[in-house]
N, C-alpha and C positions, 0 to 999 in steps of 0.2 A: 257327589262328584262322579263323572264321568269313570268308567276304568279304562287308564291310559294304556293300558298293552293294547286294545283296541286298534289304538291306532294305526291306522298303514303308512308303508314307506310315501318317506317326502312330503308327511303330513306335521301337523304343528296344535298342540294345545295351551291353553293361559292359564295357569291354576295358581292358588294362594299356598304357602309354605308357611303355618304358624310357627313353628319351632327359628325359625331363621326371622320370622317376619319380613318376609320378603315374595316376590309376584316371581313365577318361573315360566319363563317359554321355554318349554321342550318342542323338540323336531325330533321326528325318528325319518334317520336318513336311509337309502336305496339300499344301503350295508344293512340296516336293520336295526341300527346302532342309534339309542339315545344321545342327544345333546340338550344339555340344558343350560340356561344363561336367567340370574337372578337378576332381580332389577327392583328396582323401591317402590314402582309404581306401576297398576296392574294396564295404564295407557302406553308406558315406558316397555312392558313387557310383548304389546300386542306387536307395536311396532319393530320389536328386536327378531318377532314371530315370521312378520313379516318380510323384513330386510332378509333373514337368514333362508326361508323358503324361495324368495329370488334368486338368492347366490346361488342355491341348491338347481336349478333350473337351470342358470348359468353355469353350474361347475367349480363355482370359486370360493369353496366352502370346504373347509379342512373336513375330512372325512374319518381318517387315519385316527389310530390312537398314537399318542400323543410322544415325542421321543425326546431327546436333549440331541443339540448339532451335533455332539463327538461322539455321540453313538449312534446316530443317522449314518455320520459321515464316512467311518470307518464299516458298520454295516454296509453303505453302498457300496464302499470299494472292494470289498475281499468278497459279495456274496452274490454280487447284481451285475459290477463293473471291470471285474477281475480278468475273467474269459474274453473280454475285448482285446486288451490291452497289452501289448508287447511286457516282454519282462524289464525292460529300461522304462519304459513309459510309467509301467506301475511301480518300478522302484521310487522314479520321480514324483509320483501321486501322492508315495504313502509321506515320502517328505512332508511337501505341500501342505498335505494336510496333517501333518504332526502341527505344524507354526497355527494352523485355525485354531487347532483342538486344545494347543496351551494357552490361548487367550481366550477363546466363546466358547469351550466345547461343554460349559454348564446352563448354555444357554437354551433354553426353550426353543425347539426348531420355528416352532412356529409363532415366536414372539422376539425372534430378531427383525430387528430394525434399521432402517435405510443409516439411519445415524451412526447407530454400534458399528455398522460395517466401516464404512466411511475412517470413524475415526480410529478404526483397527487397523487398517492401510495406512494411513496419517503415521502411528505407532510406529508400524511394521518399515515403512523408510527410512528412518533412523538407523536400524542396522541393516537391513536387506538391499539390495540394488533395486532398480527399479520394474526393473527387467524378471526376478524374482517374483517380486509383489503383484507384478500384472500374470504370473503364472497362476500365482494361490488365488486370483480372483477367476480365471480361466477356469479352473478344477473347480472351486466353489461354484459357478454359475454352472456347472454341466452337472453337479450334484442338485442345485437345487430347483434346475429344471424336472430330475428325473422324480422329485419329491411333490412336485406341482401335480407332474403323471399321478404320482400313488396317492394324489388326496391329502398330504400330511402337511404340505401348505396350502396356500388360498393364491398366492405368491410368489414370485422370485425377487427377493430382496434384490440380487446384482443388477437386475434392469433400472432400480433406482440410485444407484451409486455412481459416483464415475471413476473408474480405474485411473491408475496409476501414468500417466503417461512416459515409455518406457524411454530413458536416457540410453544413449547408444553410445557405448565405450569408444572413442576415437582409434579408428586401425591405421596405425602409421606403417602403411605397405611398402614390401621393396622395391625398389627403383631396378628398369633393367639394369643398371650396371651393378648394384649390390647383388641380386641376385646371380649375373654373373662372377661375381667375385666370391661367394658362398660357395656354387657349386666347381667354381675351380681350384677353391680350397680342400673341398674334399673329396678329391679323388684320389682313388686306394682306399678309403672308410668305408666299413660296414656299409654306409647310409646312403653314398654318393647316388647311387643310383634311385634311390625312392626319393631324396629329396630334390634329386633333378625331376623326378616325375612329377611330384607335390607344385614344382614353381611353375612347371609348363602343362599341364594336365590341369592343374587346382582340384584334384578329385583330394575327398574327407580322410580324414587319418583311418578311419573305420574301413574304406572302402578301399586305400592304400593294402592295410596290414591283412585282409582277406583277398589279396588278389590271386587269382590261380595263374602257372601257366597254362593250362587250359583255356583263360579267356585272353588269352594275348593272341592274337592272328600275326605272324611274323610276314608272310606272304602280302596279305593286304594293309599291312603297316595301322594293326587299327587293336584297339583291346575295350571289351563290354563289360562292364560296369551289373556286377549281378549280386555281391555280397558287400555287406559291412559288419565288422566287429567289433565289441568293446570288452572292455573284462568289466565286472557287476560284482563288489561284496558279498560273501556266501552262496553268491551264485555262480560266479569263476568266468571264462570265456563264452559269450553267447553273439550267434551268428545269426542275422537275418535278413531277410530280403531289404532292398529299398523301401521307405516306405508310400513313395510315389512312382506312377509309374514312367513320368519325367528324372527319377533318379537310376532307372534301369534304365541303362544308355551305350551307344558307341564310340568311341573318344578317337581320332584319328591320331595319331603318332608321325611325329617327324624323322628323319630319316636317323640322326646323332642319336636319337632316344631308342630308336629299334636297335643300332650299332651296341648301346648301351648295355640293353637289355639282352643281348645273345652274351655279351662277355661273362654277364652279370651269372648267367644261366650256366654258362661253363664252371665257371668258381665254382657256384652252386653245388653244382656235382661231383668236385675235385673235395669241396668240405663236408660234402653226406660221403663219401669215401674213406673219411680220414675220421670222422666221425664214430665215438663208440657206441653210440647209441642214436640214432635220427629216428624219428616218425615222419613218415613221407603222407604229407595233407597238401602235396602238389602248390605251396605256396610261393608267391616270388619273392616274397621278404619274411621270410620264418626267422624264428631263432635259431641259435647255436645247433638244435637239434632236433629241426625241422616243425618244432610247432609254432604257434599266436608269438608274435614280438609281445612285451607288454607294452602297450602304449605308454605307460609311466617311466619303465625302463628307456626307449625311445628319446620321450621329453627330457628327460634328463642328457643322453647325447648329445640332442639338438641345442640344449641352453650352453653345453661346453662349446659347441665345435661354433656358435653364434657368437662367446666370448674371444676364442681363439681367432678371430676372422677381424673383431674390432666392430663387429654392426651390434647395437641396441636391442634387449632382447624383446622378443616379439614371440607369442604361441605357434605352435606347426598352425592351426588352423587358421596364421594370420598369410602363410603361404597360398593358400586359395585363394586369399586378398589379394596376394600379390599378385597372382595370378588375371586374375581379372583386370587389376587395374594395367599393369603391363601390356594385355591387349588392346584397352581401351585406348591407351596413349599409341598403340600399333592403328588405331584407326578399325582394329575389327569390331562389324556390325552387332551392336546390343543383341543383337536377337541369337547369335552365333554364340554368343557367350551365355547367355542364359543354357541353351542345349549345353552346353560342355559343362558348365556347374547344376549339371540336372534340378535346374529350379524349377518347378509345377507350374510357376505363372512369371513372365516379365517384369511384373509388376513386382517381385521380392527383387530383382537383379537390378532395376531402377532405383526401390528404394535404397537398395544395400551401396550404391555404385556411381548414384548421379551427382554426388559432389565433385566427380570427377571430369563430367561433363563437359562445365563452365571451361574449364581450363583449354579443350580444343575447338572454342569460338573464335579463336583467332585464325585458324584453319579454314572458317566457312566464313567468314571478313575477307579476306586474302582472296579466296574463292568468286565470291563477288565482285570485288573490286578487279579481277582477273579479266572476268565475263564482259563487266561495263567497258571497262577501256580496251581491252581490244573493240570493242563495238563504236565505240569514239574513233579507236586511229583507222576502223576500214571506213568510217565515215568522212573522216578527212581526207582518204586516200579516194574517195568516191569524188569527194570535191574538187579535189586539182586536178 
């Protein structure tokens, strides 16, 4: 018999295996690295010889030594995928993939299958939203794209699955006259003034609670849009830029909201005065003692002063809803409104917002029928 070290890379030989009774195709691939595949028959073998030196030519031939998904997957994130990823982004990752790794994470990376996925989503809807589920296939598909790169599949399972189609929680937005009746309940609250911002601005709870006066322009009645924040378990307050560059923006101010906002600004500094302690982080809606409101602390406000008013309660983030929609019914141009809710593309402001559409087709009927008949009575008036 031949001696197989011999062989060079992305070469292939057939040989007999007495102790197994079995025909082996080994390949030694570009790595250098044996593979071998046993078969019953030394025709069954040539051909496996075969098949595998094409792959190997095309690329589509596991390469890699060999790993189980939940230690793939958690290897890619904390050693490969880490340093990309904002600190919310990778808190949200390592979730995600907690839910894979307690159902497949004993799986052979490279012997899952379009089916196991499939019916692991199927599973996973039962208790997760949909919305959820379409995320853990999002992270799995970008995990095991980067595993395709490193040779350790042949494959991306996700391209043969079909995700989840995400069900979209109904947002019962405020009507102008409820949102005027909110905000003229709470005047004199802590809040009045952010969540007069929140209905007529619709800017994120994130990008609310990091507002500087710094980026308010009192002169040109306008404020830029440059941070957001959140609080993050064992990580505590973290601040960071937009993450498009559609979310870093100008937002124009109405005249009542600038009036708002200088009063709001005097208190301000009547209660870091009176204060025994303030950290001055220049913010326009701090706490008690000049640092991050917690957004939890906040929500919890919002759900009292929403019962005390008598309206249904709805999330702060369904304010930006209402925001939008409010304009929509004002007749302001989609596109004006995508800029003010710093969306990247029209097309999320469409999808998020075109239920609302239908409802001002009566306006361009009327419109119409405007046009034609005045052009009938100058027609008539032409005739007599």
């Amino acid at each position: 018999m031949a001696d197989k070290s011999q062989r060079g890379h992305n070469e292939g030989t057939v040989y007999y295996e007495e102790s197994r009774d079995r025909w082996v195709a080994q390949i030694t691939t570009s790595l250098g690295k044996r593979k071998k595949y046993r078969c019953k028959t030394k025709q069954e073998a040539i051909r496996k010889k075969n098949e595998v030196l094409r792959e190997l030519e095309k690329g589509t031939v596991v390469t890699a030594a060999r790993k189980k998904l939940g230690d793939y997957l958690e290897d890619w994130l904390e050693n490969a995928h880490r340093s990309q990823l904002r600190i919310s982004t990778y808190v949200n990752y390592k979730k995600l993939i907690r839910y894979i790794v307690d159902d497949l994470g004993n799986v052979w990376l490279d012997k899952l299958t379009p089916q196991q996925l499939q019916a692991f989503y199927t599973k996973k809807l039962e208790t997760l939203s949909s919305k959820v589920v379409h995320e853990i296939h999002g992270v799995l598909h970008l995990a095991l794209k980067n595993a395709v790169r490193w040779g350790m599949v042949s494959r991306n399972v996700c391209d043969l699955v079909t995700p989840p189609r995400i069900v979209s929680r109904e947002v019962v937005p405020l009507t102008l006259e409820q949102a005027r009746v909110l905000v003229k309940h709470v005047q004199g609250h802590r809040l009045e003034v952010l969540l007069a911002m929140a209905v007529v601005t619709g800017m994120r709870r994130g990008e609310l609670l990091s507002l500087r006066w710094s980026d308010v322009d009192f002169e040109r009645r306008r404020l830029l849009v440059m941070h957001s924040v959140d609080f993050i378990a064992h990580y505590g307050y973290i601040e960071d830029k937009p993450k498009t560059t559609a979310g870093k923006r100008l937002i124009s101010l109405p005249s009542f909201l600038i009036d708002m906002l200088e009063k709001h600004r005097i208190q301000q500094l009547a209660a870091r005065e009176a204060a025994k302690k303030w950290v001055d982080n220049d913010l326009v809606f701090p706490n008690l003692s000049g640092g991050y409101m917690h957004p939890n602390h906040m929500g919890e406000k919002f759900r009292k002063l929403l019962k005390e008013v008598g309206l249904s309660h709805i999330r702060f983030h369904d304010l930006r809803h209402s925001a939008a929609s409010i304009l929509l019914c004002m007749g302001v141009n989609i596109k004006v409104i995508q800029e003010l809710l710093g969306h990247s593309d029209i097309s999320i402001t469409l999808r998020t917002y075109s239920h609302l559409l239908p409802s001002m087709q009566k306006e361009v009927v009327d419109t119409w029928d405007g046009v034609f008949l005045l052009d009938d009575e100058s027609d008539e008036k032409g005739r007599s």
